[in-house]
C-alpha positions as CSV (number, residue, x, y, z in Angstrom):
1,X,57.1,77.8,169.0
2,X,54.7,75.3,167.7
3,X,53.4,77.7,164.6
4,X,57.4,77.7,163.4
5,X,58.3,74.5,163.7
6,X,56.6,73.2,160.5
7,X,59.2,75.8,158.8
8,X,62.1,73.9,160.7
9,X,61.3,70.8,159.1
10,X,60.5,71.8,155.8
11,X,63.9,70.5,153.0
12,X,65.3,73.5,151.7
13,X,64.3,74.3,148.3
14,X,66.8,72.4,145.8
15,X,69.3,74.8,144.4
16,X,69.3,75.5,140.0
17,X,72.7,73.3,138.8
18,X,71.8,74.7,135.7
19,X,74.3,76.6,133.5
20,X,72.9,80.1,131.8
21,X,74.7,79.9,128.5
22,X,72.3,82.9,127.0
23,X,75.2,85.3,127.3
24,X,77.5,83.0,125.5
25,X,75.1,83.1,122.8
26,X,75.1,86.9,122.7
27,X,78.6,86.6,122.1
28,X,79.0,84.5,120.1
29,X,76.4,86.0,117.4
30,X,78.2,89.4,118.6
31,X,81.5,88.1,117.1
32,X,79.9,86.8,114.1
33,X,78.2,89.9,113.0
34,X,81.2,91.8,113.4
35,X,83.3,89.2,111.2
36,X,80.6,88.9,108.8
37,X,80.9,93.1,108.6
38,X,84.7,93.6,108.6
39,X,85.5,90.8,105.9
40,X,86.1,91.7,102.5
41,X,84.4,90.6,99.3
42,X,86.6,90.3,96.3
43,X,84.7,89.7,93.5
44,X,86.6,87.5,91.2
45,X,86.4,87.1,87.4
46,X,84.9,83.5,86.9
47,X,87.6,82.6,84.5
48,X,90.4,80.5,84.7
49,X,93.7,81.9,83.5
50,X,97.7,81.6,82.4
51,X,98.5,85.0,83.6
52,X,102.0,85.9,81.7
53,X,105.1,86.3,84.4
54,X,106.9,89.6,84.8
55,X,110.0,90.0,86.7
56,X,108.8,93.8,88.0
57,X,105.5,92.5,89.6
58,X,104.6,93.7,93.0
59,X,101.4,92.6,95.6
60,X,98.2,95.4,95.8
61,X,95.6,95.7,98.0
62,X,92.8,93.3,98.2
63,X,90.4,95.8,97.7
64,X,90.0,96.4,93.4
65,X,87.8,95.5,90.2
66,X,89.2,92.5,88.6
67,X,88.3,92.1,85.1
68,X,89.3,89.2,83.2
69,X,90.1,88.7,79.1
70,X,90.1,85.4,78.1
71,X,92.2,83.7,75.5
72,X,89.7,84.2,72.7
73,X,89.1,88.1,74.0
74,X,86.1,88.2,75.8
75,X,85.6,90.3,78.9
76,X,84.4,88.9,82.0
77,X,83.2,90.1,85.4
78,X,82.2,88.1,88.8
79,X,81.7,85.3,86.5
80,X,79.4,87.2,83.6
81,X,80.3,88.2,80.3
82,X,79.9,91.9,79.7
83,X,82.3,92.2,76.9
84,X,84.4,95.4,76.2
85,X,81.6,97.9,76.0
86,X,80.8,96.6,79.7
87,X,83.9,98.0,81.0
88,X,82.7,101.5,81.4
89,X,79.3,100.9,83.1
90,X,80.9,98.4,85.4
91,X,83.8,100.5,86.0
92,X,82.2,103.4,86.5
93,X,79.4,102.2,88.7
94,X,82.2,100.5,91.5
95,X,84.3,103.5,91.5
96,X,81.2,105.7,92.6
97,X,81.3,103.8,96.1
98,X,84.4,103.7,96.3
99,X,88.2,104.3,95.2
100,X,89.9,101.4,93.8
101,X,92.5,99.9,91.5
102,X,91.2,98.1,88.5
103,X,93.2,95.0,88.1
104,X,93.0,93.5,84.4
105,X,93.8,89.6,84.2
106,X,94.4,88.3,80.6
107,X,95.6,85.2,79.6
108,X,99.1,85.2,78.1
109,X,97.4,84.4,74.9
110,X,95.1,87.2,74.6
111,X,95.7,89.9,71.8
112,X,97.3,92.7,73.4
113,X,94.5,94.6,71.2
114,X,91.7,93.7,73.5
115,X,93.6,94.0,77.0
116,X,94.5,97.8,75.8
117,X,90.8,98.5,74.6
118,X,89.7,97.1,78.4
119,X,92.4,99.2,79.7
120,X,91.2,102.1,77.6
121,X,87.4,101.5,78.8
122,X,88.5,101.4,82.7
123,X,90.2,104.5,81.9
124,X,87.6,106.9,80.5
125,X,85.0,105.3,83.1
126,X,87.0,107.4,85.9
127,X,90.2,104.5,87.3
128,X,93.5,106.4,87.9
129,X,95.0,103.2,88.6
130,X,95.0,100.2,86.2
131,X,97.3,97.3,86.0
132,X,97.8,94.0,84.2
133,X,98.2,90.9,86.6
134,X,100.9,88.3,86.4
135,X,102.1,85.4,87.6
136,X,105.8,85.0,90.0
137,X,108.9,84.0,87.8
């Protein structure tokens, strides 16, 4: 009995009070991928606008091209001038990924000439669907 009893009066080891917070971590990054992958980029136009109001408006999907016409005419997209002989490229190079409304946003004071020459450009660049935004009456 004498060899075991310096194991009797040995102090247990002191147990870990620490808290593992690795998988929390995991999860956390986890959930942030996945938001960072599911969220939706709308690429806006860069321009501020008085869109004109139109008692048939209705909402459409987040998902579209958004080209704006300033006052003065010029074409803009994500915040870059490309002008009406932009349209196409633009146009045509976003529908190749995917399928998606153009949306054109003109201030009321545009000439109607250059929101139907950037209709006619998103047209013959391959959009089926094209509207002109408005504002609520």
């Amino acid at each position: 009995m004498s060899r075991f009893s310096r194991f009797q009066n040995a102090a247990p080891e002191a147990e870990s009070s620490e808290i593992n917070i690795s998988p929390l971590i995991d999860v956390v990054f986890i959930l942030l991928i996945f938001f960072i992958v599911t969220t939706v980029f709308v690429e806006e136009t860069g321009l501020e606008l008085q869109k004109p109001r139109a008692a048939s408006q209705q909402d459409l999907e987040k998902n579209s091209i958004l080209i704006g016409v300033s006052a003065s005419g010029t074409v803009h997209y994500g915040g870059r001038e490309i002008g009406v002989g932009g349209v196409r490229s633009v146009v045509g190079r976003l529908l190749m990924q995917d399928s998606m409304p153009v949306i054109i946003q003109s201030d009321r004071r545009t000439p109607t000439e250059s929101t139907v020459q950037v209709m006619d450009e998103a047209k013959l660049a391959g959009a089926s669907q094209v509207f002109v935004s408005t504002v609520d009456q």
